[in-house]
C-alpha positions as CSV (number, residue, x, y, z in Angstrom):
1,X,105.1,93.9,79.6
2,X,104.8,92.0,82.6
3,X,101.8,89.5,82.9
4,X,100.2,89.1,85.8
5,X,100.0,85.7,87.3
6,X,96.6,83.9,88.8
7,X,95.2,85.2,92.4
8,X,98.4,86.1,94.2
9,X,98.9,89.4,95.1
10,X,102.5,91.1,93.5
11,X,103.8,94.3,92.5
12,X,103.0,96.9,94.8
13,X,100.3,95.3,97.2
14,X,102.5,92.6,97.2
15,X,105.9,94.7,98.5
16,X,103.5,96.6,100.5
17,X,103.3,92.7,103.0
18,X,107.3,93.3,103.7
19,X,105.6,96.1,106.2
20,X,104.2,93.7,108.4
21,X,103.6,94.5,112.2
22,X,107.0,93.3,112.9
23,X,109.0,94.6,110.2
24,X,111.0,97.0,112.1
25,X,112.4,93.7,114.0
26,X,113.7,92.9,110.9
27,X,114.9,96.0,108.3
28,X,115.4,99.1,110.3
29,X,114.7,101.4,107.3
30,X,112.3,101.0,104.7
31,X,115.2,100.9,102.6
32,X,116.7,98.4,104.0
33,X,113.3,96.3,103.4
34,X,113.0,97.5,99.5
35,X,116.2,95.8,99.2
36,X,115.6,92.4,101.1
37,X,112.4,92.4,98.6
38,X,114.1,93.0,95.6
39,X,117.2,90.7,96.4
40,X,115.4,88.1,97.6
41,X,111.6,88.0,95.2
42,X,111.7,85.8,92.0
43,X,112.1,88.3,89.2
44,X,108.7,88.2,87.4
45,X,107.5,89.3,90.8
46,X,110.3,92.5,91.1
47,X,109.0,93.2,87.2
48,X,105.7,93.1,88.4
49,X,106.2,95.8,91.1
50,X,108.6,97.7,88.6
51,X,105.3,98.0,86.0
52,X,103.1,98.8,88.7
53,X,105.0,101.5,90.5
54,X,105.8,103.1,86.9
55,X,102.1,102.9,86.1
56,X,101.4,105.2,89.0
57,X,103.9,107.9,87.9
58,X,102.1,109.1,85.2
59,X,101.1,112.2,85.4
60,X,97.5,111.6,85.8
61,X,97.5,109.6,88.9
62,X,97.5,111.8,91.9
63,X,99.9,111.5,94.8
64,X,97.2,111.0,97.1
65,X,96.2,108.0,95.1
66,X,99.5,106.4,95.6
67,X,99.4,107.2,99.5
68,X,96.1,105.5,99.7
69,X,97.1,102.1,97.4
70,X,100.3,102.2,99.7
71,X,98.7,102.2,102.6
72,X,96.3,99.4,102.0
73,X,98.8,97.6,100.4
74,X,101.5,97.8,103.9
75,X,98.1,97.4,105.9
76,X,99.1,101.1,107.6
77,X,102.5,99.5,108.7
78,X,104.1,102.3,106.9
79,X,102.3,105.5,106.7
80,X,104.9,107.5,104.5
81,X,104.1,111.3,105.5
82,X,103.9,110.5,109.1
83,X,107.3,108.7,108.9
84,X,108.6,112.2,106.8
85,X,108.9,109.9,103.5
86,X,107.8,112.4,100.3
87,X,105.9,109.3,99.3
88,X,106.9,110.3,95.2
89,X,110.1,109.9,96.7
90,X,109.3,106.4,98.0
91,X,107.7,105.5,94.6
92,X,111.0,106.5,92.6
93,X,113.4,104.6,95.1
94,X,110.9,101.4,94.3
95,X,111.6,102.5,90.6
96,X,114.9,102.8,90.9
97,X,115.6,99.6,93.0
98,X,113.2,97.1,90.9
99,X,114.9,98.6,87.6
100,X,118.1,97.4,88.8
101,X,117.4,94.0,88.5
């Protein structure tokens, strides 16, 4: 398992900073940004998001629980629903990119 490492944020709060006001300027998909983070993130750091974002799949964490974290997390920068992103969708392309690496 992943351990987490002193203060810094990582996993999914810390993927959630790619969304920052300006982020747009940079990746034009959210895609596009997912990728840029896990190309370009040490890999205890991709891990880290890889644990967290399987942690929140289980069955007893709600999908509303997930939108909220995210949200917090990308500081609103990327509101999934109102971009039309199935944000359990969103969650298994994290899962799917970080587990590549």
């Amino acid at each position: 398992m992943t351990e987490r490492y002193g203060g810094d944020e990582f996993g999914l709060p810390h993927l959630g900073q790619v969304f920052h006001h300006s982020w747009r300027g940079e990746w034009p998909t959210e895609n596009e940004a997912l990728e840029y983070y896990a190309d370009g993130m040490p890999t205890h750091l991709v891990e880290a998001l890889l644990v967290d974002a399987l942690r929140v799949t289980e069955p007893a964490v709600p999908t509303w629980v997930f939108e909220t974290l995210w949200s917090v997390g990308a500081e609103r920068r990327l509101e999934l629903r109102s971009e039309g992103i199935d944000p359990r969708a969103w969650l298994l392309r994290i899962i799917r990119r970080a587990g590549n690496d």
